[in-house]
C-alpha positions as a printed Julia matrix, in Angstrom:
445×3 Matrix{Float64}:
 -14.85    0.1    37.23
 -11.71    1.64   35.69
  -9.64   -2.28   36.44
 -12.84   -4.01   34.65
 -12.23   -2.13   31.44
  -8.67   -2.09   31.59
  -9.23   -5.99   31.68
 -11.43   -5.55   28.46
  -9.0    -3.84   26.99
  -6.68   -5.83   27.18
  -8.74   -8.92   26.45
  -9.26   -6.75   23.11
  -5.82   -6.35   22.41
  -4.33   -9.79   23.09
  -6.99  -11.2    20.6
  -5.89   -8.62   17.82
  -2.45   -9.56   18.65
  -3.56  -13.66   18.27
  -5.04  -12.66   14.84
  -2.2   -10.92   13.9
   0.32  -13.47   14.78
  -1.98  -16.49   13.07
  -2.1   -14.31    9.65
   1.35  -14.46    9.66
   1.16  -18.14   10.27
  -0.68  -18.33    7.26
   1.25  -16.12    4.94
   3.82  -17.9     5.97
   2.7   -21.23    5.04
   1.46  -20.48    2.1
   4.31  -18.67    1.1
   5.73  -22.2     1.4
   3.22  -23.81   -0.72
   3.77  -21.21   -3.38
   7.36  -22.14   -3.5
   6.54  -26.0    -3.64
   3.74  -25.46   -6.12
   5.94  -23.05   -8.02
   3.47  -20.43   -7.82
   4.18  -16.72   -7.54
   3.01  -16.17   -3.72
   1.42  -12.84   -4.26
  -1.17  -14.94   -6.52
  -1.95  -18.18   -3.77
  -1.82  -15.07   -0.7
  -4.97  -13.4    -2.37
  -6.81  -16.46   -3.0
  -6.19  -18.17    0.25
  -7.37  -15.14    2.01
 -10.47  -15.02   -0.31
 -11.25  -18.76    0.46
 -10.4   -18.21    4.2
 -12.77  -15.09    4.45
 -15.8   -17.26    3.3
 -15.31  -19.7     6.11
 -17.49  -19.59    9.06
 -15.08  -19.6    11.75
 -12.83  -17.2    10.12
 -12.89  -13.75   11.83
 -13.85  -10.34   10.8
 -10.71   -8.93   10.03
 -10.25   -5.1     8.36
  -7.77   -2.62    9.54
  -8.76    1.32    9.91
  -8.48    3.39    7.12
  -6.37    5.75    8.82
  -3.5     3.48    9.06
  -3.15    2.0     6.14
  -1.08    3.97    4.93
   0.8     4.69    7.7
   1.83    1.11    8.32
   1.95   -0.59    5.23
   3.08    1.98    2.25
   6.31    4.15    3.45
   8.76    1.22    4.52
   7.4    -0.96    1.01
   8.02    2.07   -1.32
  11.27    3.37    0.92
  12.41    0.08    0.5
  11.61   -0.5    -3.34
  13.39    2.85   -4.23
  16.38    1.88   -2.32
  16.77   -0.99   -4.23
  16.78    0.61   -7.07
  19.86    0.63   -9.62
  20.13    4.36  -10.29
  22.63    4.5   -12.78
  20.09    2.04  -14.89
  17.11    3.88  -13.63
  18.39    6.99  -15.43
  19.27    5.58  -18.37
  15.51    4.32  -19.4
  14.3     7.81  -17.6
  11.69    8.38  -20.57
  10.42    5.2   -20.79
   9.84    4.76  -16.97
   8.2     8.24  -17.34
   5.9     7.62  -19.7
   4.45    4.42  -18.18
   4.63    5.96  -14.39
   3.18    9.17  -15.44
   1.9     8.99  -18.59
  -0.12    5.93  -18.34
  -1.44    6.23  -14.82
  -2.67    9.78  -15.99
  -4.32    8.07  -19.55
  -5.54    4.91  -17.76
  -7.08    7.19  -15.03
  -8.52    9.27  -17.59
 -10.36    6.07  -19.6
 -11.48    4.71  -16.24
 -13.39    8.01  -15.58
 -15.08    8.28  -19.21
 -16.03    4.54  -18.56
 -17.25    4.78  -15.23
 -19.24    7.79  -16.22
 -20.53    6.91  -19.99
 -20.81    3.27  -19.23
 -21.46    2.72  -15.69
 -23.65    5.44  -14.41
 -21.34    7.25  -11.86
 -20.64   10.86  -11.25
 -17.02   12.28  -12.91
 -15.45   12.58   -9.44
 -16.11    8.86   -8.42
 -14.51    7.65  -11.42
 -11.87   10.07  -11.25
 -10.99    8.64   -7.83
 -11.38    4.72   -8.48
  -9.15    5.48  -11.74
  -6.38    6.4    -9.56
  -6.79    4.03   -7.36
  -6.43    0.93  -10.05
  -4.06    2.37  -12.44
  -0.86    1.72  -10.8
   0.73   -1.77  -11.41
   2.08   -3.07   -8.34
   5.63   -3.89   -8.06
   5.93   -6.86   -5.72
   3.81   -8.51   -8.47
   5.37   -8.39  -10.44
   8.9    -8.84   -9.29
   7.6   -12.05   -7.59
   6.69  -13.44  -10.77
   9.55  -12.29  -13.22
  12.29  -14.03  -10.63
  11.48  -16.97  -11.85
  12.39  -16.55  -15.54
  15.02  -14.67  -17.07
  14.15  -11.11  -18.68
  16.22   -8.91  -20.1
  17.68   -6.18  -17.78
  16.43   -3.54  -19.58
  12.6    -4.55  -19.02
  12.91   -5.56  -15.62
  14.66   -2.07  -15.09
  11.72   -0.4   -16.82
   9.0    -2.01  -14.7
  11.07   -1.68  -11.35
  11.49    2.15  -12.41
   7.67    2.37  -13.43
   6.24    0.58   -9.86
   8.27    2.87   -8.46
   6.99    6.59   -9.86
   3.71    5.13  -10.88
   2.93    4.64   -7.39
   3.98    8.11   -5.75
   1.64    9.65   -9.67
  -0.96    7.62   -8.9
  -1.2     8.13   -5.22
  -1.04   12.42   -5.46
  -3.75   12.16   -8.23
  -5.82    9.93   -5.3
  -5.33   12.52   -2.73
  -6.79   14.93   -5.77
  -9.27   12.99   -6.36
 -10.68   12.25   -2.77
 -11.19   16.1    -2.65
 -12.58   16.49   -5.85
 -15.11   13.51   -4.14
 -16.08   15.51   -0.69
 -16.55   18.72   -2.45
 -19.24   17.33   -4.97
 -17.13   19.12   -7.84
 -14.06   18.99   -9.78
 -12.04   22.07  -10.95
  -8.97   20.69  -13.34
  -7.29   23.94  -12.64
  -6.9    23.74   -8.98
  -6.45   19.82   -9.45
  -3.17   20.97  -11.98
  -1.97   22.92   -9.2
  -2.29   20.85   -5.92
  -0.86   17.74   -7.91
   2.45   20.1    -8.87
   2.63   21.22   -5.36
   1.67   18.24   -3.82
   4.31   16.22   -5.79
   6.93   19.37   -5.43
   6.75   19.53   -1.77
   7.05   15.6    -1.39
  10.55   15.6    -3.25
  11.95   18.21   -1.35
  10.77   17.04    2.26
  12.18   13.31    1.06
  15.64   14.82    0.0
  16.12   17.0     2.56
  14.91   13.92    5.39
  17.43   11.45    3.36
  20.52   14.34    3.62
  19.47   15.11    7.3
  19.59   11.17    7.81
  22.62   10.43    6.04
  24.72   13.32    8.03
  23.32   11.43   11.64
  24.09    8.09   10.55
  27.82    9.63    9.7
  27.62   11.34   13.25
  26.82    8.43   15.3
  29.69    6.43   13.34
  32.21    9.21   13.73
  31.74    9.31   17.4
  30.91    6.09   18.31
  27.68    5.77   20.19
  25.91    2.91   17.75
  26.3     0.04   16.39
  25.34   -1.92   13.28
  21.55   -3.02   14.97
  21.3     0.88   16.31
  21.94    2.18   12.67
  19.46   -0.84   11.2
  17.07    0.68   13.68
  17.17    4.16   12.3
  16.8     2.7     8.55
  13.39    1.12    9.41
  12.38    4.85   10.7
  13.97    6.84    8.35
  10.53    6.0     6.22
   8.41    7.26    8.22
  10.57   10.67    9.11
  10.26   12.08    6.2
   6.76   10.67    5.0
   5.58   11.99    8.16
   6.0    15.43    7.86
   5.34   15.71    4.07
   1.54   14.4     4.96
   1.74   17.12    8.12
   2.01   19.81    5.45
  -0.02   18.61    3.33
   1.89   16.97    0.87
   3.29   13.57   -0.9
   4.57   11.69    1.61
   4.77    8.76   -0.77
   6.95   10.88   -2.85
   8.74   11.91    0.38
   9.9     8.36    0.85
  10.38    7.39   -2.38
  12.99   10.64   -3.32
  14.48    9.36    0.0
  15.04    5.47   -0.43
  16.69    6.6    -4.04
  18.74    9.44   -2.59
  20.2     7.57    0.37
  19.96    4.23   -1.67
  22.93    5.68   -4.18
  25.28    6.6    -1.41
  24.55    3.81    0.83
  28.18    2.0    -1.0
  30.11    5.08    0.22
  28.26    5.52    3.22
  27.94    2.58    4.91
  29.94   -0.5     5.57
  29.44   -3.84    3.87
  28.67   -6.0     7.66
  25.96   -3.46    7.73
  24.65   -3.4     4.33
  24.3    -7.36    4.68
  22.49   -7.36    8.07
  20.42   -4.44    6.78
  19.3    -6.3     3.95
  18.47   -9.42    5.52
  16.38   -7.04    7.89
  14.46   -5.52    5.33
  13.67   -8.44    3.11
  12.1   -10.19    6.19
  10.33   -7.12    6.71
   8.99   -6.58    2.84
   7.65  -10.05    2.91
   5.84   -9.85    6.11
   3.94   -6.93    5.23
   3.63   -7.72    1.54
   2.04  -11.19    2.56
   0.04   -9.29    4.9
  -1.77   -6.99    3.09
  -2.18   -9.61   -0.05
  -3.82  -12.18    2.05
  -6.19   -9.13    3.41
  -7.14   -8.52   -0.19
  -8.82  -11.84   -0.24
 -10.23  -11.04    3.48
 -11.81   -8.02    2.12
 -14.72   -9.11   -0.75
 -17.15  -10.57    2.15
 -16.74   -6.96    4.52
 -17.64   -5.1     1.27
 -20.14   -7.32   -0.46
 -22.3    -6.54    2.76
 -22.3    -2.98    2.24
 -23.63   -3.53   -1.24
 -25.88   -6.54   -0.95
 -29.12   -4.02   -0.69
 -27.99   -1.17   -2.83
 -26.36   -2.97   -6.19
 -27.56   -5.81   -8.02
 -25.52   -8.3    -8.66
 -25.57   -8.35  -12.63
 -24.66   -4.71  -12.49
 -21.54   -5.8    -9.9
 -20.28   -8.36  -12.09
 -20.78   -6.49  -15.3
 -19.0    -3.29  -14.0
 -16.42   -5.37  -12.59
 -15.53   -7.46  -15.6
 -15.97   -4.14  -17.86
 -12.97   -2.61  -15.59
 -10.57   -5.11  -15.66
 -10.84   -5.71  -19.56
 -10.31   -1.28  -20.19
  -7.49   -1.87  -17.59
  -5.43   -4.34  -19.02
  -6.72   -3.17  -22.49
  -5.47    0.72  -21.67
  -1.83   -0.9   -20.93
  -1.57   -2.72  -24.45
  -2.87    0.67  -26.24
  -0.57    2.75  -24.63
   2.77    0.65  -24.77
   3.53   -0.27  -27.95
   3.01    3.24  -29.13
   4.83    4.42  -26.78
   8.12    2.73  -26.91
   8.05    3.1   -30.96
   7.24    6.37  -31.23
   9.58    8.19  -29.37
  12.55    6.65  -30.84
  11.3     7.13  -34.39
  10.7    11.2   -33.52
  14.29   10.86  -32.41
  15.11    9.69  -35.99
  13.64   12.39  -37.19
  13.78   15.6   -35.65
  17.3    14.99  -34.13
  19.02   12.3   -35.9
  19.22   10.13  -33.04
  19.35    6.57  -33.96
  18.38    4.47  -30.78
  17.51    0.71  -31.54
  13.82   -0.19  -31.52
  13.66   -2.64  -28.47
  12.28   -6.29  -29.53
   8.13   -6.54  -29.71
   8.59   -9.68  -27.61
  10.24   -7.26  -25.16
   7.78   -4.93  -25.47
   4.58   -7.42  -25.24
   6.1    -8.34  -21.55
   5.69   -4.84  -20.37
   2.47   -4.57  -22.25
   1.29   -7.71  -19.92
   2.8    -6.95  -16.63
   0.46   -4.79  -15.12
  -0.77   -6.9   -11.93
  -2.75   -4.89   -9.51
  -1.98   -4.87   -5.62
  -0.75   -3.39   -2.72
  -1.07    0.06   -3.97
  -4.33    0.03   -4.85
  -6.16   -1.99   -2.09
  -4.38    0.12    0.59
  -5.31    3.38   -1.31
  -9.08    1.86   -1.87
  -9.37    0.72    2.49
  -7.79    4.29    3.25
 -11.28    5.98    1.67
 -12.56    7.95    4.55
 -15.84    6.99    5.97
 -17.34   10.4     5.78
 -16.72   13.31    4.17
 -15.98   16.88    5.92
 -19.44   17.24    5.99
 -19.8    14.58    8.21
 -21.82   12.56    5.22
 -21.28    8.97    4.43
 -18.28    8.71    1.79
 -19.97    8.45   -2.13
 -20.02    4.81   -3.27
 -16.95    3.87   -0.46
 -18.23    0.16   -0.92
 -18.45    0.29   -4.8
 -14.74    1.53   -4.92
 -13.58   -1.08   -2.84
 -15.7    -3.77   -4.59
 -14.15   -2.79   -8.74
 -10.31   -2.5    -6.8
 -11.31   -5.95   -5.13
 -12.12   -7.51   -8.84
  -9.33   -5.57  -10.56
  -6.26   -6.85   -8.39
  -7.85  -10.43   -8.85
  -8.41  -10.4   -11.86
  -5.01   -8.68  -13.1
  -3.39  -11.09  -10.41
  -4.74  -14.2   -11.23
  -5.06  -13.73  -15.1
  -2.06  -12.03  -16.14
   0.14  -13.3   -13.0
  -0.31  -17.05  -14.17
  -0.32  -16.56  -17.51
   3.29  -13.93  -17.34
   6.05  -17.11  -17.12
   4.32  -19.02  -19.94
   3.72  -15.91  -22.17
   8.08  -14.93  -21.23
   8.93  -18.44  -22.6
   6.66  -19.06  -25.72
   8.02  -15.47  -26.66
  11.7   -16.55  -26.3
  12.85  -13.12  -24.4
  15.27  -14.84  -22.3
  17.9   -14.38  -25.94
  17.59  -10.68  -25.84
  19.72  -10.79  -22.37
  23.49   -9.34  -22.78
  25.86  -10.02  -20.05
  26.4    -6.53  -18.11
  29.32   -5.17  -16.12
  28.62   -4.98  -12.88
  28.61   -1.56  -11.46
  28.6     0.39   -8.03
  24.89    0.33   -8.1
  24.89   -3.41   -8.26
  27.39   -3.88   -5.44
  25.67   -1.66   -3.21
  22.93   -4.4    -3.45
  25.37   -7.12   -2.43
């Protein structure tokens, strides 16, 4: 009896693996086709899985909540804060703050009033779903801006915001999903867990990235690894420190993030250039894989969660709430933008004398429009627990998943093809000045 199911088992397995193995056959081709058709591939991933899904042969395919985020989110944001040009970073630190904090806070905030005036859902559900959509994603929109020429200070700015906005949004969702399986929602003890929650995250990713840093010196110092031992330890390094944090009960998206940036900015002393190169080629095959993965299982998604709410939603309410969302998303951006990079720099003027140039509006409109939903956001909506700790089903689970669904798509497909033509009518590409290249942009090399 015990051989017979260890044969089912691993019939089971090998036919996972097979699915596995021809999704990446299919990212991979149309990865191709997005090249060809000069198309950003983020856009033709989501919907070739959506068309895929609807065929009849095409399997069932959703992965368990509870890894999610284990698999997909700490090597993407590790990675994305390596990248990351700290030295430029810091320089546009209040602007990247305002959209990663201050927008995903405001655009969380209008999603709950709507959801509750408009739609007909309890505080805490809207709470939760307006975490879930409010941070842009970054691969997004860095798949879309390569392909025209932006000035280095907006591309900074939205690299910067994808990067905090994610690791804001994400400890509001963990908030949130509390708030959800308690039936209430105190903003007092929500104010505290997201301070300790985000607290605890930094200091578990800083002191993971020093710990890290010190063993990859060790094993160089006395010789027991080589370049593919120390590339080995980079693609865990993630997951040691996000690990933990989510042990204790904290950020562990913050936990990887503090530690991609930390070791990130001392990877040019730390680490030799043979190893930087094979690292890098490592990583970006890595990024794209799962990337292309989870966008093509954005478009798999819509048919699993249309059958949970085929008998309890109509479908006029669906598509109203759905089209409602995506408008006060993209809407929320514009609104809180423009203000905000005006505003600041004229209190500067004059409170403190500080005379900072006000940065082009055709600058400005880019920002406005990049706000593509994605990776984020679906992984954070699949990762909803089934049942709360009562052991009842999860609140509107399917209805969450269904309004992130229609959100990514319609921030994807709308403002993703429309992005390159809006960066050319507008002319940006003139507002580029030649920069001096700097340690932070060798370390990239």
């Amino acid at each position: 009896m015990s051989l017979g199911y260890w044969a089912i088992a691993v019939g089971v397995a090998v036919n996972q693996i097979e699915l596995v193995a021809a999704l990446f056959s299919v990212v991979i081709v149309l990865g191709i086709l997005a090249n060809w058709l000069k198309i950003a591939y983020p856009i033709l991933l989501v919907c070739g899985g959506l068309i895929l899904s609807v065929q009849p042969w095409a399997p069932r395919f959703e992965l368990p909540p509870s890894i999610v985020f284990l698999v997909f989110l700490p090597p993407l944001l590790y990675a994305a804060a390596f990248n990351t040009e700290w030295t430029a970073f810091r320089s546009q630190l209040r602007s990247i703050s305002l959209l990663a904090i201050g927008l995903v806070l405001f655009t969380t905030a209008v999603v709950t009033v709507v959801c509750h005036w408009y739609l007909d859902l309890p505080w805490t559900v809207g709470f939760l779903l307006g975490a879930i959509i409010s941070p842009p994603d970054a691969v997004a929109a860095a798949a879309i801006t390569k392909r025209v020429r932006i000035p280095k200070i907006v591309s900074t700015i939205l690299e910067g915001e994808s990067l905090v906005n994610d690791a804001s949004a994400l400890v509001a969702y963990r908030v949130a999903i509390g708030a959800v399986a308690c039936g209430s929602f105190v903003w007092a003890d929500a104010g505290w867990e997201f301070i300790v929650a985000s607290l605890g995250g930094i200091a578990i990713g800083l002191f993971g990235a020093m710990a890290v840093v010190e063993l990859h010196r060790l094993l160089e110092r006395w010789n027991v690894a080589d370049t593919k031992l120390h590339i080995a330890l980079t693609l865990l390094t993630p997951y040691l420190v996000y690990l933990p944090a989510e042990h204790v009960h904290v950020s562990g998206v913050l936990a990887a993030v503090a530690a991609g940036l930390w070791i990130g900015t001392r990877s040019f002393q730390s680490f030799s250039r043979e190893f930087r190169l094979e690292a890098r080629a490592v990583w970006e095959m890595l990024e794209f894989l799962l990337n292309g993965l989870v966008f093509i299982l954005i478009g798999f998604q819509l048919p699993l969660i249309l059958e949970s709410l085929s008998e309890t939603w109509s479908l006029e309410y669906l598509a109203y709430s759905a089209a409602v969302l995506s408008v006060v998303v993209i809407l929320t951006r514009i609104v809180w933008v423009f203000p905000g990079a005006y505003i600041p720099r004229w209190l500067d003027q004059q409170l403190i004398g500080r005379h900072d140039p006000y940065p082009p509006w055709q600058s400005v409109t880019v920002v406005a429009w990049t706000g593509m939903r994605g990776v984020v956001s679906l992984a954070a909506a699949m990762a909803l627990p089934l049942q709360t700790a009562a052991g009842e089903p999860f609140p509107h689970r399917g209805l969450i998943q269904f309004f992130t669904f229609w959100v990514i798509f319609a921030t994807l497909v709308l403002q993703g093809l429309t992005l390159p033509l809006l960066i050319r009518v507008l002319r940006v590409d003139r507002f580029i000045e030649p920069e001096p290249e700097s340690d932070d942009a060798l370390r990239r090399c």
